[in-house]
C-alpha positions as CSV (number, residue, x, y, z in Angstrom):
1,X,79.2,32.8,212.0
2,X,81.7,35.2,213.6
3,X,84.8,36.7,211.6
4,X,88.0,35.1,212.2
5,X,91.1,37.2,212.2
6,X,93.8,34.6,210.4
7,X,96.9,37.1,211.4
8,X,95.7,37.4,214.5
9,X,96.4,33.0,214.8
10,X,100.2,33.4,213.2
11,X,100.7,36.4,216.0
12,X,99.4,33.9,219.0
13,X,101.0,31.1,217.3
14,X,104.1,33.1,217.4
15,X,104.1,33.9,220.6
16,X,103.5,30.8,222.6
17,X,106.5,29.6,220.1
18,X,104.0,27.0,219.0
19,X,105.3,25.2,215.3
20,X,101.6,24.4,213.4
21,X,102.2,20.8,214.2
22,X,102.7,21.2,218.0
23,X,99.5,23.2,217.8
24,X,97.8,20.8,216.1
25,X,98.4,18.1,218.6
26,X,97.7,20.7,221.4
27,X,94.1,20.7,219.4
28,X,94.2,16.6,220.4
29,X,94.8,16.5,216.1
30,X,91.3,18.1,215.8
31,X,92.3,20.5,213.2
32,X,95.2,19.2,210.8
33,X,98.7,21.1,210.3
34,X,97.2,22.1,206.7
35,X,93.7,23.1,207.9
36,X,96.2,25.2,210.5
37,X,98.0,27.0,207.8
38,X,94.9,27.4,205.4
39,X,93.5,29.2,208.7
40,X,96.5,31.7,208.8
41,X,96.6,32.1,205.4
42,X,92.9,33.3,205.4
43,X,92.3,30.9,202.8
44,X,89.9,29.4,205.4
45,X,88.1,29.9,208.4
46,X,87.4,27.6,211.1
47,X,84.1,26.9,212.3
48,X,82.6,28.1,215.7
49,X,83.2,24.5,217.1
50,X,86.9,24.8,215.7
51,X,87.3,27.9,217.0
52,X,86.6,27.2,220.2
53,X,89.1,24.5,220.3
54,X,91.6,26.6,218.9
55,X,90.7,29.2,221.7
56,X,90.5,26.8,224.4
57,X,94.3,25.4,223.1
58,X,95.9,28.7,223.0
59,X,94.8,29.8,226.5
60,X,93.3,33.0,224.9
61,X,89.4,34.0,225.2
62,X,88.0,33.4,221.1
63,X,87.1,37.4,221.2
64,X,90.6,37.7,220.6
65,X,90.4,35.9,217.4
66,X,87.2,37.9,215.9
67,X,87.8,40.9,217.7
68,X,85.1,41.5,219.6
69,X,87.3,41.4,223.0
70,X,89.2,44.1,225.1
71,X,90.4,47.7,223.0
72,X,93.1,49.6,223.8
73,X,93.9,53.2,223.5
74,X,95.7,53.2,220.4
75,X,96.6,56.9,220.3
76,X,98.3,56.6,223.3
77,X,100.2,53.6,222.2
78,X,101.2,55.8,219.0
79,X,103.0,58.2,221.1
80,X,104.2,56.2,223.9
81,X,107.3,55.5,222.2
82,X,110.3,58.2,221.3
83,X,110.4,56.4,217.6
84,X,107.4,56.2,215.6
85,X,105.7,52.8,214.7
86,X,104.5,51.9,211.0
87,X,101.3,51.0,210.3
88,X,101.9,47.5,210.2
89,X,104.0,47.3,213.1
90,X,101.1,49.0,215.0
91,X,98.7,46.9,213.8
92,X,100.7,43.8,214.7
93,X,101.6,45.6,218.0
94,X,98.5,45.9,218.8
95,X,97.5,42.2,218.8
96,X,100.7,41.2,220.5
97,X,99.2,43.7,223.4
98,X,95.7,42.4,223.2
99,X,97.0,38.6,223.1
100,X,98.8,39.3,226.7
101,X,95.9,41.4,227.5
102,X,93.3,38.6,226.9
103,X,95.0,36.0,228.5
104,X,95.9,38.0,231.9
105,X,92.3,39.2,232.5
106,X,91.2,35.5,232.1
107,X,93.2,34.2,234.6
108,X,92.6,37.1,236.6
109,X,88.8,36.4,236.7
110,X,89.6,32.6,237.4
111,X,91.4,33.8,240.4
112,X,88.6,36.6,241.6
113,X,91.1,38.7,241.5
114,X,90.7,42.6,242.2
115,X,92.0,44.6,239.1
116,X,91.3,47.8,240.0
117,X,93.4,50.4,239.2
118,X,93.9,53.3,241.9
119,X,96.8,55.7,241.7
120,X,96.5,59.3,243.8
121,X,98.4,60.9,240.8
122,X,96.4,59.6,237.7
123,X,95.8,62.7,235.5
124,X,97.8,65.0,236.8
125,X,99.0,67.6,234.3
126,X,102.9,68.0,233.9
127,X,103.6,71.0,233.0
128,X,106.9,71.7,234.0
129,X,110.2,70.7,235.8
130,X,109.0,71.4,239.5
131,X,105.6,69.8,238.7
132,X,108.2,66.7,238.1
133,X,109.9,66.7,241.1
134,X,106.7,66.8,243.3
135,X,105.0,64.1,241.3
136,X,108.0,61.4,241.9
137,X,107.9,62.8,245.8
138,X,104.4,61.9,246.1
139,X,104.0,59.1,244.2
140,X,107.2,57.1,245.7
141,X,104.9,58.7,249.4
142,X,101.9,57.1,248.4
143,X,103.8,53.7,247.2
144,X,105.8,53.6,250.3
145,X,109.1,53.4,248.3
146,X,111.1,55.5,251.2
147,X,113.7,57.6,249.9
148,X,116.6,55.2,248.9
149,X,116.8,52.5,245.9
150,X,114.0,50.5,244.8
151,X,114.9,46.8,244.4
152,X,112.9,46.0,241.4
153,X,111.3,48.1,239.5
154,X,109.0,45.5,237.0
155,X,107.8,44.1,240.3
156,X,106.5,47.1,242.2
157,X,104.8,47.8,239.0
158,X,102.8,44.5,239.1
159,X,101.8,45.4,242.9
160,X,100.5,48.5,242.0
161,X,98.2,47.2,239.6
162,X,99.5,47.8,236.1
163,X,100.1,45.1,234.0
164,X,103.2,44.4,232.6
165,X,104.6,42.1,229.7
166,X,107.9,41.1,227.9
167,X,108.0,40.4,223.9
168,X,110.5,41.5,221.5
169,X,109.5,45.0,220.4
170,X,110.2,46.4,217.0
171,X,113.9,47.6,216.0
172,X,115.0,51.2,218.1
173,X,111.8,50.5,220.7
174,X,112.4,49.5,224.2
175,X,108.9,50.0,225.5
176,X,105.5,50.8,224.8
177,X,102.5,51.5,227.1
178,X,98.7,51.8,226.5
179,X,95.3,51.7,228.3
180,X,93.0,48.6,228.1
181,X,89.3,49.0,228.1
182,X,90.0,53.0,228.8
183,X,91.0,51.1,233.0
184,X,93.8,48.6,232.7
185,X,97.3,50.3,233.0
186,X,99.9,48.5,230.4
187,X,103.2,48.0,229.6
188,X,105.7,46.1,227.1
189,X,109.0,45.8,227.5
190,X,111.5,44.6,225.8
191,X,113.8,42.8,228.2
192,X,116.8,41.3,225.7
193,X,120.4,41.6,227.1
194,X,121.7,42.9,223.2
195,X,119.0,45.3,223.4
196,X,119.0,47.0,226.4
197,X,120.6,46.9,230.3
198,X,119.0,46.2,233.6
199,X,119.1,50.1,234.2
200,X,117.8,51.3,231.0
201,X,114.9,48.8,231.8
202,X,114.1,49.8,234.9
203,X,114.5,53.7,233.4
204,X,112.4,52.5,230.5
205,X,109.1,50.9,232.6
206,X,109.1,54.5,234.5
207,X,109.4,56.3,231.5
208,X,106.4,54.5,230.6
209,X,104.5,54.6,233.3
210,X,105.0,58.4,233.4
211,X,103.1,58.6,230.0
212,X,100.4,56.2,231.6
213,X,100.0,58.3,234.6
214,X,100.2,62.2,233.6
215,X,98.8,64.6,231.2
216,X,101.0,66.9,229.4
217,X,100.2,70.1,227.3
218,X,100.7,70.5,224.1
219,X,103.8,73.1,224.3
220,X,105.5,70.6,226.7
221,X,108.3,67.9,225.5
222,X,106.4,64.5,227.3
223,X,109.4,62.7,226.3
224,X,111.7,64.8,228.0
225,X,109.6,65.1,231.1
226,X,108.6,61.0,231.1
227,X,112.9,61.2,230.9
228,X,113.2,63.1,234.1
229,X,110.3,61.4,236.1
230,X,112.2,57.8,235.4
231,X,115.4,59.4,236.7
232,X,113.9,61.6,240.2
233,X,111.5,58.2,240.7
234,X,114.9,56.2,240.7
235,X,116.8,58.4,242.3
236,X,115.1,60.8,244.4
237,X,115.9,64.8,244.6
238,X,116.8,65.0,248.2
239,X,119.0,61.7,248.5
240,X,120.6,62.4,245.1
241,X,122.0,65.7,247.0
242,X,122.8,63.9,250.2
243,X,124.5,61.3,247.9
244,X,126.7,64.3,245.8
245,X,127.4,66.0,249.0
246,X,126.9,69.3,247.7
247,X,124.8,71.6,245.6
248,X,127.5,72.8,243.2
249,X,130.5,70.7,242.1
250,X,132.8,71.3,239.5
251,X,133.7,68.0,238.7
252,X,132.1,64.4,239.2
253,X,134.4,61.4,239.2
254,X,133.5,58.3,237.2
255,X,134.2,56.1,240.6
256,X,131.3,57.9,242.9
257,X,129.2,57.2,239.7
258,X,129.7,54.0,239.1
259,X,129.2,53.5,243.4
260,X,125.8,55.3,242.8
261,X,125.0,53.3,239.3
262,X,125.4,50.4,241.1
263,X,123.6,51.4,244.5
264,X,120.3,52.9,243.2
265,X,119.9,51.1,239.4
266,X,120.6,54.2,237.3
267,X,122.9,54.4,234.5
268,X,125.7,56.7,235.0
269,X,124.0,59.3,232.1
270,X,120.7,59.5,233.9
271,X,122.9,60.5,236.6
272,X,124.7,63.1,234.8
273,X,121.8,64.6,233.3
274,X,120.1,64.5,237.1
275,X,122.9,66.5,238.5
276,X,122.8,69.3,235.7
277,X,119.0,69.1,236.5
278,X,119.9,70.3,239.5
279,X,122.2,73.0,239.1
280,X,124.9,71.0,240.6
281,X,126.7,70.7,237.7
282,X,126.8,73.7,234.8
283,X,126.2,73.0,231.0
284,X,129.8,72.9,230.0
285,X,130.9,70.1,232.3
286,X,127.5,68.3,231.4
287,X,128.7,69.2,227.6
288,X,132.1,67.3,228.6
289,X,130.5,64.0,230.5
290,X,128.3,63.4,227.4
291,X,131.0,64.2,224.6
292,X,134.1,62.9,226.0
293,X,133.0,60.4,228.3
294,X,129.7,58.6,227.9
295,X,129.4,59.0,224.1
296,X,132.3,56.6,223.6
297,X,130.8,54.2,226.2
298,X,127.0,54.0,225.1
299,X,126.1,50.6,227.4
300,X,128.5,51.9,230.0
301,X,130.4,48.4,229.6
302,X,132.9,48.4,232.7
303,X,131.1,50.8,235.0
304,X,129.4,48.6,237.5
305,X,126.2,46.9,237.0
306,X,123.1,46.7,239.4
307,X,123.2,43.5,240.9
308,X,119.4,42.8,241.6
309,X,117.6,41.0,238.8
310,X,115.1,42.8,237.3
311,X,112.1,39.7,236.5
312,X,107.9,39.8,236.2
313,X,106.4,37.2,238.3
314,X,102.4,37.9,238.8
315,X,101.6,36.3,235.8
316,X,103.9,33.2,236.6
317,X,102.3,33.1,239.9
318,X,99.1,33.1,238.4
319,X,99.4,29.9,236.1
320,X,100.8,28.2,238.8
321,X,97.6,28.6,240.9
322,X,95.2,28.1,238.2
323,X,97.3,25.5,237.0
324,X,96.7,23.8,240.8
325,X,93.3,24.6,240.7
326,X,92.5,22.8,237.3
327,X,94.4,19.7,238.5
């Protein structure tokens, strides 16, 4: 009989927002409310015939629930994030990741679809701020983003071939991003409106994907440099300067930012910190944007706000033809 992992039930029981009753009639009353709970307790394990009903309910492949399915690259997972996970919170990440992980590649072979990932940049070593700059160039080149704003960010991600999910991350973490079966590109994000913006989501799934993407050596800040490839992918070296008008200004006006901001999906800080970057603006006057201006405005309430929605779809689109096809 294969192990059954009961926490790993509560977590995809969680997820789907699924009360023990509703998945209990979902099961066609197969498995009772209390057999349910005894399951999550691990005070009992279902049967292989259960299990498979339970599986089959949950839309999720039964490896998930013995763990003998998909791995992930956990040390990457560890470090993908600028605060540090506890053990516990990895652990439970880490079946969250695997739940969405499961259920996407199933549908995905349903659908013969190709996953294949292929990016001309993966493993390039970072290893400092020019390397940056020419890895945003050719990467936006070889996506065909042009050089102005990218609409939506979460979807040219999911044409590219890395797979991308929404759940409600631990407290201080916006995103996190990890490999699957050492070939599937992933990312979670945390999309709530009191947690984050539009902008610091699309900066976030960047950030992320940098870390997916690149190596970085050991006496190089990754954060820092996943930071600054978000902010040149957004907004581009060349039309940043054609935006500013110059290479040196003294002083930046909150009214040209907030025109920007709203034009290219970049809060007004990653703009600031792009233009000192640069060398377009020195440390002092970045010193003043930071300390006098943005510091007292954090979520940059009543500067603007990009005005395309930032929403997944590949996965929706996906139920809806397998839903079609099942019918």
């Amino acid at each position: 009989m294969k192990t059954f992992l009961p926490y790993r039930l509560r977590i995809a029981r969680d997820i789907l927002g699924l009360s023990l009753d509703e998945l209990s009639i979902a099961m066609h009353s197969e498995v009772t409310k209390q057999s349910l709970s005894k399951y999550e307790l691990g005070a009992m394990s279902p049967r292989a015939k259960k299990m498979d009903s339970l599986a089959e309910a949950m839309g999720i492949p039964i490896q998930f629930f013995t763990g003998e399915g998909m791995r992930i690259d956990l040390p990457k997972l560890r470090k993908s994030s600028q605060h540090s996970l506890t053990e516990e919170e990895l652990s439970t990440t880490e079946s969250i990741i695997l739940f969405h992980a499961e259920r996407f590649k199933a549908k995905a072979d349903i659908l013969q679809l190709n996953l294949k990932f292929d990016c001309p940049l993966l493993g390039k070593t970072i290893a400092c701020f020019d390397d940056i700059l020419s890895a945003t160039e050719a990467l936006r080149c070889a996506w065909s983003c042009g050089d102005g704003a990218i609409p939506s960010v979460l979807r040219l991600l999911e044409r590219r071939g890395i797979w991308v999910f929404e759940y409600n991350l631990p407290n201080q973490v916006l995103g996190l991003s990890t490999w699957v079966d050492s070939k599937y590109p992933l990312i979670i994000l945390d999309t709530r409106k009191e947690k984050t913006t539009v902008e610091r989501l699309r900066f976030t799934a960047l950030h992320e994907l940098a870390h997916l993407l690149f190596n970085f050596p050991e006496d190089v800040d990754e954060e820092k440099m996943c930071d600054k490839f978000a902010s040149f992918f957004l907004f581009p070296e060349k039309t940043f300067k054609q935006e500013i008008y110059s290479s040196h200004r003294k002083e930046l006006y909150i009214e040209e930012l907030v025109d920007l901001h709203q034009a290219y999906g970049i809060s007004v800080a990653a703009i600031v910190h792009e233009a000192y970057d640069l060398g377009i603006i020195d440390r002092d006057y970045y010193t003043y944007w930071f300390e006098s201006i943005i510091k007292d405005n954090p979520r940059e309430d009543g500067w603007g706000e990009y005005q395309f929605p930032e929403t997944l779809g590949k996965e929706k689109r996906m139920n809806a033809i397998v839903s079609g096809q099942i019918k």
